[in-house]
PQR file of N, CA, C, O and H, with PARSE charges and radii, in Angstrom:
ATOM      1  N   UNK A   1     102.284 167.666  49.272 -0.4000 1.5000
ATOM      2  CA  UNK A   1     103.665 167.258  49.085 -0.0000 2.0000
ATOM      3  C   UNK A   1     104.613 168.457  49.081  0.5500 1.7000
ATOM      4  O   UNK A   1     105.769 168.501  49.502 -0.5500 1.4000
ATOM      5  N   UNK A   2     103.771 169.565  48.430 -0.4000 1.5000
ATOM      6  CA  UNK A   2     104.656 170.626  48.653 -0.0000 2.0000
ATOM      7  C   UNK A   2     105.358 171.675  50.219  0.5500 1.7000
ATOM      8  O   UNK A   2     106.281 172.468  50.404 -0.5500 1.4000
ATOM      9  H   UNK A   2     102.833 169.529  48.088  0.4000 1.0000
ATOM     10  N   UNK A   3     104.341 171.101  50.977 -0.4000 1.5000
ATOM     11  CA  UNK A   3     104.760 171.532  52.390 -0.0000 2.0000
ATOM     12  C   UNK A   3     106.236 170.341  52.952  0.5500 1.7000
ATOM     13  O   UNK A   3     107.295 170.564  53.540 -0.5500 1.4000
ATOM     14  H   UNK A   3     103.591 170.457  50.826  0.4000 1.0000
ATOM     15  N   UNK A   4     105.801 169.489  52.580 -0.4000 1.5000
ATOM     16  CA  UNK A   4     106.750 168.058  52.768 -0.0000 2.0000
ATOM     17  C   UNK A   4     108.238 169.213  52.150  0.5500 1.7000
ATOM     18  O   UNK A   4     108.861 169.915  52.946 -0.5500 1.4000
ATOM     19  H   UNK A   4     104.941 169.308  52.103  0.4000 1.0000
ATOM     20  N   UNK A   5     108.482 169.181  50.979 -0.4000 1.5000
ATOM     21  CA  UNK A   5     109.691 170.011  50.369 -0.0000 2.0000
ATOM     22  C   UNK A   5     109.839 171.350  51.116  0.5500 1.7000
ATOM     23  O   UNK A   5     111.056 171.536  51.118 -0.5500 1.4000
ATOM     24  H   UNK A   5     107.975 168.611  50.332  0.4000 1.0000
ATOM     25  N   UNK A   6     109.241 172.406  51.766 -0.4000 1.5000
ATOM     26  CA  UNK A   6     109.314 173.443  52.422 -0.0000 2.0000
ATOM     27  C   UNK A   6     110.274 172.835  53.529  0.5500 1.7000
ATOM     28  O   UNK A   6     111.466 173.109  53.661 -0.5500 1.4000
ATOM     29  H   UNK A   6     108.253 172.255  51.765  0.4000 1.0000
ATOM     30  N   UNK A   7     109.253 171.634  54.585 -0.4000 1.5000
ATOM     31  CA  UNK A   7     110.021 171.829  55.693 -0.0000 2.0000
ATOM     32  C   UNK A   7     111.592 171.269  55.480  0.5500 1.7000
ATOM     33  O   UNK A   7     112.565 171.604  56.156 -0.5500 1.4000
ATOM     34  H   UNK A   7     108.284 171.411  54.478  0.4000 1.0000
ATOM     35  N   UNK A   8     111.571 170.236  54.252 -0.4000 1.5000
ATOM     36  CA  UNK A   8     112.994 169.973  54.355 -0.0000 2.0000
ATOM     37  C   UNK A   8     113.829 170.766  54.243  0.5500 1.7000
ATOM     38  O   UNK A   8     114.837 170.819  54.948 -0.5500 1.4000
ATOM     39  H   UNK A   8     110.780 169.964  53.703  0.4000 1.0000
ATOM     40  N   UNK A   9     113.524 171.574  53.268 -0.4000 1.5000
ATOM     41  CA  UNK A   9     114.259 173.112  52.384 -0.0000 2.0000
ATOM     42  C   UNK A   9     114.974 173.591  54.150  0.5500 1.7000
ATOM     43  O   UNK A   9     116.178 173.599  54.404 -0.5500 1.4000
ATOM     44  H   UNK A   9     112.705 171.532  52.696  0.4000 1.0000
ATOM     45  N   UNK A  10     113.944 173.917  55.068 -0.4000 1.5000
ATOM     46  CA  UNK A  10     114.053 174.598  56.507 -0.0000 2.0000
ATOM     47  C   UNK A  10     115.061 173.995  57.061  0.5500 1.7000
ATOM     48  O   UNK A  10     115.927 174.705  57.573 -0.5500 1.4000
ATOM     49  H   UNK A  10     112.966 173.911  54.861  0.4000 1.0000
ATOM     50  N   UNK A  11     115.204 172.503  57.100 -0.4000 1.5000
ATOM     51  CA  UNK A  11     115.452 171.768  57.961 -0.0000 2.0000
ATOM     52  C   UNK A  11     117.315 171.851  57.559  0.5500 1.7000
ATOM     53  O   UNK A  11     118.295 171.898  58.303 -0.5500 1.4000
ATOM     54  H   UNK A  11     114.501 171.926  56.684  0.4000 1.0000
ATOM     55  N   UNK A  12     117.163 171.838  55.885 -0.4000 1.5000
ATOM     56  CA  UNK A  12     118.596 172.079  55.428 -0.0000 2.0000
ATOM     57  C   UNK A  12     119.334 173.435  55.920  0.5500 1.7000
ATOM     58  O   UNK A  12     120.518 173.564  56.232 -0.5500 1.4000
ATOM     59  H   UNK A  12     116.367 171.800  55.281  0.4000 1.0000
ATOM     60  N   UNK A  13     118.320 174.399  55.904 -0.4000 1.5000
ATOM     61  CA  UNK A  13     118.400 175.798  56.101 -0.0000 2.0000
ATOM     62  C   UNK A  13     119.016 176.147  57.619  0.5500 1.7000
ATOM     63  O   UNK A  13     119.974 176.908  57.751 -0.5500 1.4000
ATOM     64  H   UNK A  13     117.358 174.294  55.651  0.4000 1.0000
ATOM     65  N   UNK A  14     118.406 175.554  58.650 -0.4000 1.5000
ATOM     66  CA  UNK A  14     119.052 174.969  59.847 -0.0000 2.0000
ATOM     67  C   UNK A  14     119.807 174.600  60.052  0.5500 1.7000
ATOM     68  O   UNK A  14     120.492 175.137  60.923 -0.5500 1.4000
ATOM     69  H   UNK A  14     117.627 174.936  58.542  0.4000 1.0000
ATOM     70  N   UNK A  15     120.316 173.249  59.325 -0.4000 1.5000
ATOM     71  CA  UNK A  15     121.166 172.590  59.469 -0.0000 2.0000
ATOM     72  C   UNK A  15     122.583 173.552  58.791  0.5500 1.7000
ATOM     73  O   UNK A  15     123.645 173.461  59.405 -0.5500 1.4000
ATOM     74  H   UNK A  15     119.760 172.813  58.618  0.4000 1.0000
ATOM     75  N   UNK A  16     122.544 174.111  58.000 -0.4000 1.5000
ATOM     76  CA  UNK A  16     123.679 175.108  57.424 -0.0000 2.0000
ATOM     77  C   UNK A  16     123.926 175.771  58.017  0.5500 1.7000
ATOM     78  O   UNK A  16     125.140 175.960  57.936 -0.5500 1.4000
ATOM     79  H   UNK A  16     121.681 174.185  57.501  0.4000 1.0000
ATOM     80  N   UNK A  17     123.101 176.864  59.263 -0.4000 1.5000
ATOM     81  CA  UNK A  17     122.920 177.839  59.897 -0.0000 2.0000
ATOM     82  C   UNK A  17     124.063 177.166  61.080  0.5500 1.7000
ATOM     83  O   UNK A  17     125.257 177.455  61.007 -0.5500 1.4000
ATOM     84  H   UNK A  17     122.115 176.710  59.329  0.4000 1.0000
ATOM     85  N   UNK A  18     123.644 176.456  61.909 -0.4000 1.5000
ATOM     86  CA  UNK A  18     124.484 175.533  62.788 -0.0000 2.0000
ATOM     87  C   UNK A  18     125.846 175.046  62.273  0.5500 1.7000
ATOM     88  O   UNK A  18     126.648 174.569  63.077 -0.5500 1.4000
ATOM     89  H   UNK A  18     122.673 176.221  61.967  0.4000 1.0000
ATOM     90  N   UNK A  19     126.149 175.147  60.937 -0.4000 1.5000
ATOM     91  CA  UNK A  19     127.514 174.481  61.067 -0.0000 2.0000
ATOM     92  C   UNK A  19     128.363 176.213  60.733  0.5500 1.7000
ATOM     93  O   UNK A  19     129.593 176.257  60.746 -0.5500 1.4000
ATOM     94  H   UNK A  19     125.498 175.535  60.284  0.4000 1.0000
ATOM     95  N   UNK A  20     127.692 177.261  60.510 -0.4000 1.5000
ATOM     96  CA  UNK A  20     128.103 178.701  60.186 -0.0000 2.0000
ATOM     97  C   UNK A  20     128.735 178.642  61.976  0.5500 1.7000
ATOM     98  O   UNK A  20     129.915 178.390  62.221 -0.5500 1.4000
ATOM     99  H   UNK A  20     126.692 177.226  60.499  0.4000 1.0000
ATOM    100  N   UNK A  21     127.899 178.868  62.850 -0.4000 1.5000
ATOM    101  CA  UNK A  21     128.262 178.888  63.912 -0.0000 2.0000
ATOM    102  C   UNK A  21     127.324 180.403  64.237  0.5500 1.7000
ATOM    103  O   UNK A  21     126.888 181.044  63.281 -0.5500 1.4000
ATOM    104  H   UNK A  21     126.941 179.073  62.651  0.4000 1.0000
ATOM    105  N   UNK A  22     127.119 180.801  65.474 -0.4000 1.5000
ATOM    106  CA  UNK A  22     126.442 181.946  65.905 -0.0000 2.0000
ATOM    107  C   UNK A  22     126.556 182.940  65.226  0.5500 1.7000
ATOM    108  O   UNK A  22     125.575 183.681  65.179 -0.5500 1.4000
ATOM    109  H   UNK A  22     127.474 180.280  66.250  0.4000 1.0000
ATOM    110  N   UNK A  23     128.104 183.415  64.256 -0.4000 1.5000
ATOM    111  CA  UNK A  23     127.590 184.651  63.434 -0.0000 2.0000
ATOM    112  C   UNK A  23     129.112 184.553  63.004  0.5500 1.7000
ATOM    113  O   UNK A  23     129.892 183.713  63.451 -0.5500 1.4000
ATOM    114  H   UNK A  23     128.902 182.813  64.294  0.4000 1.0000
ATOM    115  N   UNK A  24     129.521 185.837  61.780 -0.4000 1.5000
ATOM    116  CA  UNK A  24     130.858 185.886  61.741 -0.0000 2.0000
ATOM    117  C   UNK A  24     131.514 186.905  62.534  0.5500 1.7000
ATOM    118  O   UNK A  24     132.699 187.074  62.248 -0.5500 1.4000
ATOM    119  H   UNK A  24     128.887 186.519  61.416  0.4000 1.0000
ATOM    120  N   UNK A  25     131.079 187.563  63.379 -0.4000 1.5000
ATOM    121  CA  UNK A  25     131.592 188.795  64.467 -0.0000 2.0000
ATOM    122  C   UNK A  25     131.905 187.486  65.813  0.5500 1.7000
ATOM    123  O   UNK A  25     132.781 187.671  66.657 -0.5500 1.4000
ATOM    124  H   UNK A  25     130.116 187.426  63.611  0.4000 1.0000
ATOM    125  N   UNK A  26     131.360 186.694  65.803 -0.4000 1.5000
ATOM    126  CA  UNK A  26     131.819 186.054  67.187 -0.0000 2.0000
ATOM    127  C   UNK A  26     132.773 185.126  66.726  0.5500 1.7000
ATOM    128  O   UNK A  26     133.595 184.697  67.535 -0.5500 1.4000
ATOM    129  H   UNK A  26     130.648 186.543  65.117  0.4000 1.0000
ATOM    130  N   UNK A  27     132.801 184.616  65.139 -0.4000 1.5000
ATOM    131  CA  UNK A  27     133.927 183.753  64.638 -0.0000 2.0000
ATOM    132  C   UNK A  27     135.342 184.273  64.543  0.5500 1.7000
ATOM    133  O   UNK A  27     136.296 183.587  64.908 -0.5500 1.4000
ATOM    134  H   UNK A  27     132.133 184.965  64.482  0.4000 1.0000
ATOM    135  N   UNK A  28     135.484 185.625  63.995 -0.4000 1.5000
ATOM    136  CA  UNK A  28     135.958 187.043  64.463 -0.0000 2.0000
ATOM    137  C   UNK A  28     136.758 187.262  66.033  0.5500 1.7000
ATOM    138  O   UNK A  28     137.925 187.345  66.417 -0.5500 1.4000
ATOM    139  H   UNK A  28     134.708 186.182  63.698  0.4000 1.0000
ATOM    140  N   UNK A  29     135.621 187.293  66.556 -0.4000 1.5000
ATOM    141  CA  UNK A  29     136.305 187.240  67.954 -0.0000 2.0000
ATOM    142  C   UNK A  29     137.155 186.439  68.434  0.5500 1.7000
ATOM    143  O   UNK A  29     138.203 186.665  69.039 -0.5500 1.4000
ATOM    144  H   UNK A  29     134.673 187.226  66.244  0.4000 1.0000
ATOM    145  N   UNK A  30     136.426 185.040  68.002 -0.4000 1.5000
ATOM    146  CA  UNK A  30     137.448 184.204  68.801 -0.0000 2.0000
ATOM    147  C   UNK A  30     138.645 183.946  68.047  0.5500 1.7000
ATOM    148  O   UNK A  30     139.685 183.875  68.701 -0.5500 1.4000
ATOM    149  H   UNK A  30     135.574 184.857  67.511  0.4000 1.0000
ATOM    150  N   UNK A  31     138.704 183.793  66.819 -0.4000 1.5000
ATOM    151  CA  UNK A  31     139.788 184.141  66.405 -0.0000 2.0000
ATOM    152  C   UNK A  31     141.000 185.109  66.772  0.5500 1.7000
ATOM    153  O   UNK A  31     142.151 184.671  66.757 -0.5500 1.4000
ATOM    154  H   UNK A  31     137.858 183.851  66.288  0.4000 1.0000
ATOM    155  N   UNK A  32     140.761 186.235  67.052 -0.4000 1.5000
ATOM    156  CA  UNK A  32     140.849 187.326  67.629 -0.0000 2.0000
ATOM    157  C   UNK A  32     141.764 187.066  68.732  0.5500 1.7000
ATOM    158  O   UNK A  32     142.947 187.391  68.831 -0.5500 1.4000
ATOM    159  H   UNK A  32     139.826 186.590  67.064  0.4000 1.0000
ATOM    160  N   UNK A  33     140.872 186.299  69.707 -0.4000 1.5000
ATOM    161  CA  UNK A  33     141.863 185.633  71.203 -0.0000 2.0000
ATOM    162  C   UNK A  33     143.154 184.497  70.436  0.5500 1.7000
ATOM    163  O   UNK A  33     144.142 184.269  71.133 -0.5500 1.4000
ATOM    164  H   UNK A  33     139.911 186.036  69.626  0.4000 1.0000
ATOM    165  N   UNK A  34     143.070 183.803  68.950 -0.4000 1.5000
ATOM    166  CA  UNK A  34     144.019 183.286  69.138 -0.0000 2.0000
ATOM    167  C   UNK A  34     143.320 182.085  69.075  0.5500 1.7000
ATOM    168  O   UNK A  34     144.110 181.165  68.863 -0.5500 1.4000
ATOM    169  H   UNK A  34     142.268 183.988  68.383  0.4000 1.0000
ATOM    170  N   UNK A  35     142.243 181.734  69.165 -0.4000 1.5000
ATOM    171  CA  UNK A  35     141.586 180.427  68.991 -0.0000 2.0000
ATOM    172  C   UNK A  35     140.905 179.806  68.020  0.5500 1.7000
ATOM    173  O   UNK A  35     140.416 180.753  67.405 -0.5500 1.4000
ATOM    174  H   UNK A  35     141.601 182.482  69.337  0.4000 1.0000
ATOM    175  N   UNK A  36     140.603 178.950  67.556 -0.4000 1.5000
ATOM    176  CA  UNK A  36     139.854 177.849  67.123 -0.0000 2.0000
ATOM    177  C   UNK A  36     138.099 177.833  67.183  0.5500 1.7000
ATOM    178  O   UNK A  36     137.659 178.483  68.131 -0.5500 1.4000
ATOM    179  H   UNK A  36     141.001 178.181  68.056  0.4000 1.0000
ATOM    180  N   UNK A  37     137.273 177.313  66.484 -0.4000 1.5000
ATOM    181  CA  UNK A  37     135.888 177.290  66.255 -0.0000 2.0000
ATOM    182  C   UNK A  37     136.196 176.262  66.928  0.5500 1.7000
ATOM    183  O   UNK A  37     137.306 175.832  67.242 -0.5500 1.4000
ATOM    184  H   UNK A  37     137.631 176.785  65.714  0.4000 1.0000
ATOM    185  N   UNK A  38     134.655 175.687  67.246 -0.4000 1.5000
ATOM    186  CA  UNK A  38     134.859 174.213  67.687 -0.0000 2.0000
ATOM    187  C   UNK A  38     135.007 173.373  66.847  0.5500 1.7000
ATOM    188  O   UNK A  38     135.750 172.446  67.168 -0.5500 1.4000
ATOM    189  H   UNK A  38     133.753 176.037  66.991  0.4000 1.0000
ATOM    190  N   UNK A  39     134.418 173.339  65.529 -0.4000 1.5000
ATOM    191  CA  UNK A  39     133.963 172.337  64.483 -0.0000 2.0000
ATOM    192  C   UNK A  39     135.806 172.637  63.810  0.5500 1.7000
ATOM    193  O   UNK A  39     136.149 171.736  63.045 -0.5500 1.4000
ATOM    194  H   UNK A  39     133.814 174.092  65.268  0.4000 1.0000
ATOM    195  N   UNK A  40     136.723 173.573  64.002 -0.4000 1.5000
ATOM    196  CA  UNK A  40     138.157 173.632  63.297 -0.0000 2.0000
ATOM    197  C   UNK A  40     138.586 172.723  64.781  0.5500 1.7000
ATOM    198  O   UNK A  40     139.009 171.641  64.375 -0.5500 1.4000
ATOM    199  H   UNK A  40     136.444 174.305  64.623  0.4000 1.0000
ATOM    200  N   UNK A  41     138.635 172.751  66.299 -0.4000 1.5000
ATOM    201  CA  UNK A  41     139.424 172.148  67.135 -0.0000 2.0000
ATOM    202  C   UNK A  41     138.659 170.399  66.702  0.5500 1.7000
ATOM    203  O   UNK A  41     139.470 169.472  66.711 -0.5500 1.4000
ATOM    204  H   UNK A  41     138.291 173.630  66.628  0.4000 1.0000
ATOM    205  N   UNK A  42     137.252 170.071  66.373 -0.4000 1.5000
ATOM    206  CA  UNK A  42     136.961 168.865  66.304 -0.0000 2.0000
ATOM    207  C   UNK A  42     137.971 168.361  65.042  0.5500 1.7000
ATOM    208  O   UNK A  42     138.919 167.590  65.193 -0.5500 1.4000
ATOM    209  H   UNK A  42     136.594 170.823  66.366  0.4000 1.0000
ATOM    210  N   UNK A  43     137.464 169.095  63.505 -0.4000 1.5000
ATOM    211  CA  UNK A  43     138.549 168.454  63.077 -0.0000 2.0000
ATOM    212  C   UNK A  43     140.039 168.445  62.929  0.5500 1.7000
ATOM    213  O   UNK A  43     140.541 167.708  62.081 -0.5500 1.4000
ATOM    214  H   UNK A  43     136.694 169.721  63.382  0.4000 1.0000
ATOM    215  N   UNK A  44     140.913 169.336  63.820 -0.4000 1.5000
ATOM    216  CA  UNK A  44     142.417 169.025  64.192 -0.0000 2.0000
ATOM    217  C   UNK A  44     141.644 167.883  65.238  0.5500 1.7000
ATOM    218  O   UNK A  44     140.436 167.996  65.028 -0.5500 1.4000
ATOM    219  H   UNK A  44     140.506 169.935  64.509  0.4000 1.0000
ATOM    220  N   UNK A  45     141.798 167.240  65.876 -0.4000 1.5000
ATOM    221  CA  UNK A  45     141.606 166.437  67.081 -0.0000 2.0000
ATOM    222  C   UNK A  45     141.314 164.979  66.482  0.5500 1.7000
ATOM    223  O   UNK A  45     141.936 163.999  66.893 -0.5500 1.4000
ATOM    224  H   UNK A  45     142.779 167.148  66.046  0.4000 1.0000
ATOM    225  N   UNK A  46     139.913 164.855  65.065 -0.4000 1.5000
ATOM    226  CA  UNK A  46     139.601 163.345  64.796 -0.0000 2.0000
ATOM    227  C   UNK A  46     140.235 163.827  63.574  0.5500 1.7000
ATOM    228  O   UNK A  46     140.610 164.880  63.060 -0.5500 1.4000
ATOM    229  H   UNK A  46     139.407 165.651  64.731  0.4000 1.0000
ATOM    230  N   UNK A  47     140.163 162.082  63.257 -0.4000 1.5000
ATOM    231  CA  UNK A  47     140.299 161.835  62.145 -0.0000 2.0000
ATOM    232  C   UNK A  47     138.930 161.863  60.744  0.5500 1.7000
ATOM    233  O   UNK A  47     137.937 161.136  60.757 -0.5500 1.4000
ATOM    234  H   UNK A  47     139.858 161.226  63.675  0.4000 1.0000
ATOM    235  N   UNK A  48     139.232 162.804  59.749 -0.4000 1.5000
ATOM    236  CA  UNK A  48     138.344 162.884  58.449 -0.0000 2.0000
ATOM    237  C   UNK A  48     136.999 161.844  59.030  0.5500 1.7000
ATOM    238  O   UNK A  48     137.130 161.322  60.137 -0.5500 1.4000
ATOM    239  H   UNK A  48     140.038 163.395  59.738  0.4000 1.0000
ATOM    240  N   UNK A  49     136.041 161.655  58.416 -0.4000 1.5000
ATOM    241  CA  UNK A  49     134.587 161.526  58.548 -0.0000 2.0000
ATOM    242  C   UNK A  49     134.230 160.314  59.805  0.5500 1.7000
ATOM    243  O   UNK A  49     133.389 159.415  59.801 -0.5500 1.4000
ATOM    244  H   UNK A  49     135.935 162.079  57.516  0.4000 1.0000
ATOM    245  N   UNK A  50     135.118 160.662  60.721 -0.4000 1.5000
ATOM    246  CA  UNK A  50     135.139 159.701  62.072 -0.0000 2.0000
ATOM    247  C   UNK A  50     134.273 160.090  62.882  0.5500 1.7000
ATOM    248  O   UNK A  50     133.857 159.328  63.754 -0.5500 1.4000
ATOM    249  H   UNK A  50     135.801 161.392  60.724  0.4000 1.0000
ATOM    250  N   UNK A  51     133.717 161.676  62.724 -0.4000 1.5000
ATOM    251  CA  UNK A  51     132.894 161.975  63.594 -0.0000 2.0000
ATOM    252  C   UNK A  51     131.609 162.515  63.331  0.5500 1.7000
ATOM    253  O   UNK A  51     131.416 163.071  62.250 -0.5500 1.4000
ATOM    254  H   UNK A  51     134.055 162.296  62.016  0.4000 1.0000
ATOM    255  N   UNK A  52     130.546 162.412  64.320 -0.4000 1.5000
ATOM    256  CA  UNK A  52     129.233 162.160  63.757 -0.0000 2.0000
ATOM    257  C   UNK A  52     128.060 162.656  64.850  0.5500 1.7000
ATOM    258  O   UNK A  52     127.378 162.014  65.649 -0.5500 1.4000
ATOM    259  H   UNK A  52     130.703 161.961  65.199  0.4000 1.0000
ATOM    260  N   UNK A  53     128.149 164.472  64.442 -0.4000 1.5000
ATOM    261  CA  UNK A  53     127.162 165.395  65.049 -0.0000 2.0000
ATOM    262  C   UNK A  53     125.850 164.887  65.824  0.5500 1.7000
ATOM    263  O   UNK A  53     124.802 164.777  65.189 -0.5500 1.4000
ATOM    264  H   UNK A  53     128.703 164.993  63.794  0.4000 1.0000
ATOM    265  N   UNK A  54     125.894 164.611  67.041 -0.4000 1.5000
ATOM    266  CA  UNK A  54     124.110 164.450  67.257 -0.0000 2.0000
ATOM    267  C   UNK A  54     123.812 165.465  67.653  0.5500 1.7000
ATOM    268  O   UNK A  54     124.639 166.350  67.875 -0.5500 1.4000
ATOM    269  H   UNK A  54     126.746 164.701  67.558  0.4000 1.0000
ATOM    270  N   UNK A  55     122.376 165.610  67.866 -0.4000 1.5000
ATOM    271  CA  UNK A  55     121.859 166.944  68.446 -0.0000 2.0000
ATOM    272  C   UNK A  55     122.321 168.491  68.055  0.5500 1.7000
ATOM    273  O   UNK A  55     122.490 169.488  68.757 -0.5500 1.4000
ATOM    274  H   UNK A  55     121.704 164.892  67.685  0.4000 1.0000
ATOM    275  N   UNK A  56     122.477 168.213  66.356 -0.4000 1.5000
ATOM    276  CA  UNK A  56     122.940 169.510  65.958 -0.0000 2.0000
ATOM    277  C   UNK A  56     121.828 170.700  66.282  0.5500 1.7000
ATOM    278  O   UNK A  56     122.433 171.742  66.535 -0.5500 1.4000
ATOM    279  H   UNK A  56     122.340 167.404  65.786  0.4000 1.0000
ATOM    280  N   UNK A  57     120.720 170.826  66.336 -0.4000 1.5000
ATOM    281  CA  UNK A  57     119.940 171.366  66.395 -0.0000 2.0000
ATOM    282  C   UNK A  57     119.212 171.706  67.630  0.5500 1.7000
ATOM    283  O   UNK A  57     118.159 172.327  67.775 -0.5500 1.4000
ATOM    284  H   UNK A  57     120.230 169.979  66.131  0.4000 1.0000
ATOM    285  N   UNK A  58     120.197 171.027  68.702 -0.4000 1.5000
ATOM    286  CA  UNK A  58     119.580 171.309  69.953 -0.0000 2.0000
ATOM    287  C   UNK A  58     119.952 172.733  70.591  0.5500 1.7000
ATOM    288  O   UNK A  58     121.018 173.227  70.223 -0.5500 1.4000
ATOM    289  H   UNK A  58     121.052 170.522  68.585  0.4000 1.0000
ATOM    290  N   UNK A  59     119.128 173.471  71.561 -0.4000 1.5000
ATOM    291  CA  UNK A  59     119.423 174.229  71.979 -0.0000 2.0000
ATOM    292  C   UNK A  59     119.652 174.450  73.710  0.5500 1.7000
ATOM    293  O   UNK A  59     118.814 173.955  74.463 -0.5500 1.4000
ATOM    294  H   UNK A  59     118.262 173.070  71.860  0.4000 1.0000
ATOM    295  N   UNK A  60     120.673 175.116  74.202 -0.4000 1.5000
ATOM    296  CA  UNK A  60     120.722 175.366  75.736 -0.0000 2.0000
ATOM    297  C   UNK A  60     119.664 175.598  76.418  0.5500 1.7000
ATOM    298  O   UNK A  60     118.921 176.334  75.769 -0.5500 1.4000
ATOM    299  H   UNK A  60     121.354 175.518  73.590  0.4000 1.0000
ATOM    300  N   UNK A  61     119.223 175.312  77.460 -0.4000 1.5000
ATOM    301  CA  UNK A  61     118.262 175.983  78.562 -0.0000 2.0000
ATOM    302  C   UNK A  61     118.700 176.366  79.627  0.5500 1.7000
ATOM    303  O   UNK A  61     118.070 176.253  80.678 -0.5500 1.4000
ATOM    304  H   UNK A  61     119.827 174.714  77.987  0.4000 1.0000
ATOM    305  N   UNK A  62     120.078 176.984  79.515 -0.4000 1.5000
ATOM    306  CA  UNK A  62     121.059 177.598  80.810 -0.0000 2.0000
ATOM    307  C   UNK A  62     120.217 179.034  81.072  0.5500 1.7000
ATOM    308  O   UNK A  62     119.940 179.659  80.048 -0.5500 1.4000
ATOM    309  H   UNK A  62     120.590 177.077  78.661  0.4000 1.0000
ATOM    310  N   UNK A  63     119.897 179.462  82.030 -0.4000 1.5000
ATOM    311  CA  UNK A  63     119.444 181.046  82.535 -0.0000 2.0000
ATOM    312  C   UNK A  63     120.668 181.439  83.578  0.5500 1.7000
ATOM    313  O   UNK A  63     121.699 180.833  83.870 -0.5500 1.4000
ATOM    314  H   UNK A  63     120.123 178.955  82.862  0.4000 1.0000
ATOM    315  N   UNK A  64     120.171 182.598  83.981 -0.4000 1.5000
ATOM    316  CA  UNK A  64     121.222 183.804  84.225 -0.0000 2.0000
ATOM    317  C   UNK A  64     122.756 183.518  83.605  0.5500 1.7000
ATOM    318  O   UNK A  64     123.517 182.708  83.076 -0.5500 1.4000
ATOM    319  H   UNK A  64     119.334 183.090  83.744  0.4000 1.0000
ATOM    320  N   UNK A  65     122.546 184.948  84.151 -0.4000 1.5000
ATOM    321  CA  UNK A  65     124.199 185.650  83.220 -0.0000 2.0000
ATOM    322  C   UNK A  65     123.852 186.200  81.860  0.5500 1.7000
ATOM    323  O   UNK A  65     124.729 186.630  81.110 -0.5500 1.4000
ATOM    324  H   UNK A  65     121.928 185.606  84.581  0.4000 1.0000
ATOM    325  N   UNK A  66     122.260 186.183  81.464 -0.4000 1.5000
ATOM    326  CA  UNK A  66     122.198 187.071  80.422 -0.0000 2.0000
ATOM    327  C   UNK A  66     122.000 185.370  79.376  0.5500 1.7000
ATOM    328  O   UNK A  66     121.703 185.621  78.208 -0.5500 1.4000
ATOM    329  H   UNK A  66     121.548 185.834  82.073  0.4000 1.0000
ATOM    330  N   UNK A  67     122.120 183.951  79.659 -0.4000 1.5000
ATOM    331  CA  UNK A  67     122.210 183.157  78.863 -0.0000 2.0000
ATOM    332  C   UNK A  67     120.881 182.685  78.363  0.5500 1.7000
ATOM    333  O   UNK A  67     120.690 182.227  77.237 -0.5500 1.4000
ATOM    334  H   UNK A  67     122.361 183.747  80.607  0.4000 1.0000
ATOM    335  N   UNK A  68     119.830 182.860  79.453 -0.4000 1.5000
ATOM    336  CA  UNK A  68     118.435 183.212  78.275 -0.0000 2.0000
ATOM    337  C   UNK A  68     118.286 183.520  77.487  0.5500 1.7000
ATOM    338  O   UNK A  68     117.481 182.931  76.765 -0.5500 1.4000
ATOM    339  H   UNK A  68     119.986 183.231  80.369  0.4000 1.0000
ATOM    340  N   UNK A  69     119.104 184.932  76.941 -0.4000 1.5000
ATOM    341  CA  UNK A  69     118.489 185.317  75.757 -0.0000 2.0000
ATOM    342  C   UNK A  69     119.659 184.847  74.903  0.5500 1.7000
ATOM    343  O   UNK A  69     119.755 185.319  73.770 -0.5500 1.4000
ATOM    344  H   UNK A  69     119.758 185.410  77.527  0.4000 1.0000
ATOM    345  N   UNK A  70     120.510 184.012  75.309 -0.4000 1.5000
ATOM    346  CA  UNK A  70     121.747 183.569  73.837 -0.0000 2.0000
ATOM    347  C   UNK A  70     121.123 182.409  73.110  0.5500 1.7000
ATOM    348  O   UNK A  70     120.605 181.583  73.861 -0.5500 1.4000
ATOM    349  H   UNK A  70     120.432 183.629  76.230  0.4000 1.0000
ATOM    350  N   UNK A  71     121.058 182.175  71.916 -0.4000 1.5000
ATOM    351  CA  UNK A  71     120.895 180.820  71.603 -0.0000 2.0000
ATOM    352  C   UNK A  71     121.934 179.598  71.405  0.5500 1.7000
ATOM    353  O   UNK A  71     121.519 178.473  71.126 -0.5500 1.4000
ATOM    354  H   UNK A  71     121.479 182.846  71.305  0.4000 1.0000
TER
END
């Protein structure tokens, strides 16, 4: 049972990681240009708990341009 509580612990751990966004130097950046996160343009755009993340945890499988190695 105690592995059962690990992976959730992970799964939360993930799930927090993903709503941080890739890091605070690239949150930084885009700020920087003058812009918006996505998760700040989603909520200017909907309305409060109208919207409803799927595939938070999915990842790209785009190659070249260096996008292999981005996650």
């Amino acid at each position: 049972m105690s592995d059962t509580h690990g992976r959730v612990a992970e799964l939360h751990s993930l799930r927090a990681a993903a709503v941080r966004g890739p890091s605070e130097r690239a949150t930084r950046a885009q700020r920087a240009k003058g812009k918006l996160t996505v998760r700040e343009r989603i909520e200017l755009l909907l309305d409060p708990g109208s919207f409803r993340e799927v595939e938070q945890l999915r990842r790209h499988r785009a190659t070249g341009f260096g996008l292999e190695t981005k996650k």
